[in-house]
N, C-alpha and C positions, 0 to 999 in steps of 0.2 A: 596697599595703603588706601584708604577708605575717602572715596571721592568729598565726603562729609566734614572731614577735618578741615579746622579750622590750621591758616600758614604758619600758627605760633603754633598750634601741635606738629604740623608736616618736620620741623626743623631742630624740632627740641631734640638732642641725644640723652634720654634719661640716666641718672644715676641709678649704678648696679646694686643692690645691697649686699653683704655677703651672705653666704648660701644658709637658710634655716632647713639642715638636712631635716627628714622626717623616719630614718631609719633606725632603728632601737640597737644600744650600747653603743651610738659612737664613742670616740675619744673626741669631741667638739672645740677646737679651738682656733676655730675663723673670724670669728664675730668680736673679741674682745670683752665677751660679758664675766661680771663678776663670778667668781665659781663657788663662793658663799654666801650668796643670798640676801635679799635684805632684812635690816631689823628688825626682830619680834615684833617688836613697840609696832612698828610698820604693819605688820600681818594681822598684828591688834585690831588697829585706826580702819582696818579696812573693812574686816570684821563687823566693826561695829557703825560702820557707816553703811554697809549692805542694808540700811531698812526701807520701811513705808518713804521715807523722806526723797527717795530716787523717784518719784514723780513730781517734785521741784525741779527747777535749774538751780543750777549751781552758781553760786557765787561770784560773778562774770570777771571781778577784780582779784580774786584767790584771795581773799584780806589776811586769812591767819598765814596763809603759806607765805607770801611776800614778807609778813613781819618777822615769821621764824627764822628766814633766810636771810633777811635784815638784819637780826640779834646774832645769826651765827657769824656774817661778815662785818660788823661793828658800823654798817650803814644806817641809813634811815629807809622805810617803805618804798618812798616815793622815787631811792634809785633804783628800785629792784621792777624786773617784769618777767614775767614768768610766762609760758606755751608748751605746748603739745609736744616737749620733746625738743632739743637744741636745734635742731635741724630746724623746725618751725622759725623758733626764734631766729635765729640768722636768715632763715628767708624773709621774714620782716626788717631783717637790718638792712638786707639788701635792697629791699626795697624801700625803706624808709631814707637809708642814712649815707649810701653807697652809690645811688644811680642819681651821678651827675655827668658833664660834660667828657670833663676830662675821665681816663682808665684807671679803674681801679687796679692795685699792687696785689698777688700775694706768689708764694713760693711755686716753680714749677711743676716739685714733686711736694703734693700738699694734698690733702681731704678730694676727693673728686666730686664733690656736692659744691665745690665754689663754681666751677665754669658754668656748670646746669645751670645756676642760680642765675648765672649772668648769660644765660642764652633765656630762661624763662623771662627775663625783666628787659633784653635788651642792656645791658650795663656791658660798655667796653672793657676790657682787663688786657693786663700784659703782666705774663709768667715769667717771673724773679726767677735765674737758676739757682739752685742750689750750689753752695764750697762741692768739692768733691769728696770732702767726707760729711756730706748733706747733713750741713753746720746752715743757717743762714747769717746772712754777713750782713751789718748793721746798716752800711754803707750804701749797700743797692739799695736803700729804700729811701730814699736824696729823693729822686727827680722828682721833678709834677705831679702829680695826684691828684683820683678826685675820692680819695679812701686805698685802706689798707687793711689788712685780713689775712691772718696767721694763723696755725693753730699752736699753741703751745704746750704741752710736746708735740711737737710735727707730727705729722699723723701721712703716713705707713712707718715713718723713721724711728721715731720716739726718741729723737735730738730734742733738749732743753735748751731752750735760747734762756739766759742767765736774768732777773729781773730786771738788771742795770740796764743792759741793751734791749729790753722791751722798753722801758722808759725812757732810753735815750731815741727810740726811733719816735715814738710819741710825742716826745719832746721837738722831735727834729720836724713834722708834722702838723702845725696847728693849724693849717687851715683845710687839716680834712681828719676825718673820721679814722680810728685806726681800731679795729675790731680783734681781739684776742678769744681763739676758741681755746678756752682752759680742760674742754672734755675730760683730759687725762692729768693734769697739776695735782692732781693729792697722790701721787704714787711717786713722787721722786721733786718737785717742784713748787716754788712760793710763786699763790697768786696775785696776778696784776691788781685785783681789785683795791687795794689800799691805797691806790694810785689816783683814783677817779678823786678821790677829793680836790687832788690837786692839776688833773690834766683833764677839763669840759671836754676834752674831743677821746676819750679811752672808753670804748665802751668792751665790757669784759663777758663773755658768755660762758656758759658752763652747764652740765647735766645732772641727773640724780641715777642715768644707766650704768654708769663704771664702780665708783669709788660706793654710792652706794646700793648697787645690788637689785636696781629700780629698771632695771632697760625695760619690761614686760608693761610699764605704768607709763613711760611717757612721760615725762618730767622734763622740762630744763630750765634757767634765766638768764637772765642777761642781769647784770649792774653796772650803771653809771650814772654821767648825771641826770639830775631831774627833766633837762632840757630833751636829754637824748631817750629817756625811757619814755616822754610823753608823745616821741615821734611813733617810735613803735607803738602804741597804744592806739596810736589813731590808724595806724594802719593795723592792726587788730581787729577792730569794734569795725572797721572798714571789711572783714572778711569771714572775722566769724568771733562774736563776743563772747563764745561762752569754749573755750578752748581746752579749759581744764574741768572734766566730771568729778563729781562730788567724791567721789573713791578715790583720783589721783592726787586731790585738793587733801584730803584728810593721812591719807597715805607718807606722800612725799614729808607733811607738815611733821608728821611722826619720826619721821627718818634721818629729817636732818636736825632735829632736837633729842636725837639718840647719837652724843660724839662721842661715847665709852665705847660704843660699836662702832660707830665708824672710824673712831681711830686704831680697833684689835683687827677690823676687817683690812684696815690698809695698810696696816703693818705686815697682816701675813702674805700678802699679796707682793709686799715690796719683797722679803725674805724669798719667796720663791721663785719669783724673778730672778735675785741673783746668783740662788741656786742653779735653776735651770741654761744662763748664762756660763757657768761655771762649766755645766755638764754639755753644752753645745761646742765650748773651748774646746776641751777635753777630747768631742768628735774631728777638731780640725776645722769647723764654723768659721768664719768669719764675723761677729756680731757688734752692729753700729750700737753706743753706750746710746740709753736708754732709761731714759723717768716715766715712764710708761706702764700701762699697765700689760704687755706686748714686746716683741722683742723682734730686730728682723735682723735675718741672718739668710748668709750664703754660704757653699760650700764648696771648693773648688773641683769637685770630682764632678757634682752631679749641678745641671741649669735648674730653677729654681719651679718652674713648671710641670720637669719630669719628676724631681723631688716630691714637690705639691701632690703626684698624683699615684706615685709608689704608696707616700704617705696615707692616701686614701684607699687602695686595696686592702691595707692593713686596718683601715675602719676610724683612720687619724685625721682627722680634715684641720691643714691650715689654710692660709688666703696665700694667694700667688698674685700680682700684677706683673700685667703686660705692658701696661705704659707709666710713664715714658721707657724709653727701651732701655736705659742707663738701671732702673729697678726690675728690670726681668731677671736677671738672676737671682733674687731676693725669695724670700717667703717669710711673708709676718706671722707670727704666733701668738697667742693670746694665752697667756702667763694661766694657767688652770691650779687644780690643787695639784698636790706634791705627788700625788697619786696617778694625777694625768701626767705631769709632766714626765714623772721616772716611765711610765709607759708611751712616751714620745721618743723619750732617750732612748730604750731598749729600742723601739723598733727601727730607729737609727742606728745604731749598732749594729745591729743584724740586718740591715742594708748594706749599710759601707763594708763590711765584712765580706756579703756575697757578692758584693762590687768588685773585692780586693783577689777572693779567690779563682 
C-alpha cells in the first residue's frame, strides 16, 4: 500500500466489475450485455457524428438526448439528467440526494456498487435482508431513513418488486429520497417513472447498456423531479461538465428514438429467457423467477463456484458471487442468443452426466 495514499483511498474496497475475458470464441455470459447489439439508426448517428466537429465540446446539458428520453417517457427535459453510464449517475445521487444523517436503506443481496458508493462518500447504510426467496418485503423499509435504493429487478436475483409496492414504499417515505435502479425493467417489468409526477421524493435511474445494446457508449439517466435532477446537476458541473462526448450524445439520442428496435430486441431477449429457463428446469436447476435480462440458478449436485468454473474450462464463463454466503451457491447467467444459450445447456449436460456416471 503506497505510503502516498490519501485515508479515503487506504479504506475504499473497490467494486469488482465482472470479468471482460480477452480470449477468442468464448461463450460470454457474465456481464449481462445485450447479445444483439444496438440500433442501426445508432451505428448511423455515430457514424456520422465521427467528423471535424470532435474538436468542440460537446454539449454539457445533452439537450437533444434529454428531450428524446423526455418524449420516450411522456416527461418534460427538466426531469431527466443524463451521465457517463448509470453507475455515474447514482454516484451523484449518492452524493447529492442520499448522504444525510440518518442510514440509508437498501437490500442486503443487492448491486455491490451501493456500499462502495457509501464508503467513497462516507454515507451510513444498513443492509435490509432479503424474504428467503430473495423477494423484498415492503414492510422493512418503515424505520427511519435518510434515503432508499433498490434496484428493480434486484440485481444478481432478477426478483420484480411489483409497481404497487414500489409506490407504496415511496409513498410510505416522504421525507426521504427513494432511488429505483431500473437497469434491467424493459425485460419483464413496468417502470416507476410515471410515478415522479406524483411522488417529489422518486427519483428513477436507468441505462441505455441492456435493453438497448449500448453498454460499450456509456449511457444512463435518472428521471425525476425537477427539484431532484437540479441537485444532481450541481453536483455534476461540480466534477465534471461535459460527461457525455459528442458520439455518446448523438448515439444513445438515436437509439432511444428507434422503439420498433427496441421493442423486437426486448422481446427476443425475454423469449429466450424463458427458454433457457425452461432448459435449466429440465437439468434439475433450481431458478429464482426473474424479469431480467439474466437468470440465477442453483444446482443441487454441484456449489455454484465449482460450477462457475467447470463452466469455464468449457470456454462458458458465467458470474459466481461469494458474498453474501446465502448466494454462493448461485451462478448468474446472462440470457445470450438461442445459440449461446443451447451451448450452455449442452455443456451442462454433459457435466451432470459425467457427474452421474
Amino acid at each position: 500500500m503506497s505510503r502516498y495514499w490519501s485515508e479515503v483511498a487506504r479504506r475504499l474496497e473497490p467494486y469488482v466489475p465482472g470479468e471482460q475475458p480477452r480470449f477468442p470464441n468464448l461463450v460470454k455470459l457474465n456481464t449481462n450485455e445485450n447479445p444483439y447489439g444496438p440500433s442501426p439508426r445508432a451505428i448511423e448517428a455515430l457514424q456520422r457524428a465521427a467528423n471535424a466537429d470532435l474538436r468542440l465540446y460537446p454539449d454539457p446539458d445533452s439537450t437533444r438526448l434529454r428531450e428524446s428520453i423526455a418524449a420516450f417517457h411522456g416527461v418534460s427535459a427538466d426531469q431527466v439528467f443524463v451521465g457517463n453510464g448509470s453507475d455515474e449517475v447514482l454516484a451523484h445521487a449518492f452524493l447529492a440526494l442520499l448522504k444525510h444523517a440518518a442510514p440509508i436503506l437498501f437490500p442486503d443481496v443487492t448491486y455491490s456498487f451501493y456500499p462502495v458508493y457509501c464508503g467513497l462518500y462516507g454515507i451510513a447504510y444498513r443492509e435490509v435482508p432479503l424474504a428467503s426467496d430473495f423477494s423484498i418485503r415492503v414492510e422493512d423499509y418503515r424505520p427511519p431513513n435518510g434515503g432508499i435504493i433498490f434496484p428493480n429487478p434486484n440485481a444478481p436475483t432478477g426478483r420484480l418488486l411489483a409497481l404497487a409496492d414500489v409506490e407504496h414504499i415511496v409513498a410510505a417515505n416522504p421525507q426521504a429520497v427513494v432511488v429505483v435502479d431500473e437497469a434491467y425493467i424493459d425485460f419483464g417489468g413496468e417502470s416507476a417513472i410515471p410515478l415522479i409526477h406524483r411522488h417529489p421524493n422518486l427519483l428513477v435511474v436507468r441505462t441505455l447498456s441492456k435493453s438497448h445494446g449500448l453498454a460499450g457508449l456509456r449511457v444512463g439517466y435518472a428521471a425525476g423531479d425537477a427539484a431532484l435532477i437540479a441537485a444532481l446537476a450541481r453536483v455534476k458541473d461540480s466534477f465534471n461538465s461535459y460527461p457525455l462526448d459528442r458520439l455518446a450524445q448523438a448515439g444513445a439520442s438515436a437509439a432511444i428514438e428507434d422503439r420498433d428496435y427496441f421493442d423486437a430486441m426486448r422481446a427476443k431477449v425475454i423469449a429466450s429467457r424463458e427458454r433457457l429457463v425452461a432448459g435449466l428446469g429440465a437439468l434439475g436447476f433450481d431458478v429464482v423467477p426473474s424479469a431480467a435480462n439474466f437468470v440465477f440458478a442453483r444446482h443441487p449436485a454441484m456449489p455454484g463456484g465449482e460450477l462457475a468454473a467447470r463452466l469455464r474450462e468449457q470456454g462458458i464463463i458465467v458470474r459466481h458471487f461469494r458474498k453474501p454466503a446465502r448466494i454462493d451457491p448461485f451462478v448468474r447467467i446472462t440470457v445470450g442468443t438461442d445459440a449461446q444459450c443451447d451451448a450452455l445447456l449442452g455443456a451442462l449436460g454433459a457435466l451432470f452426466a459425467r457427474a452421474a456416471g
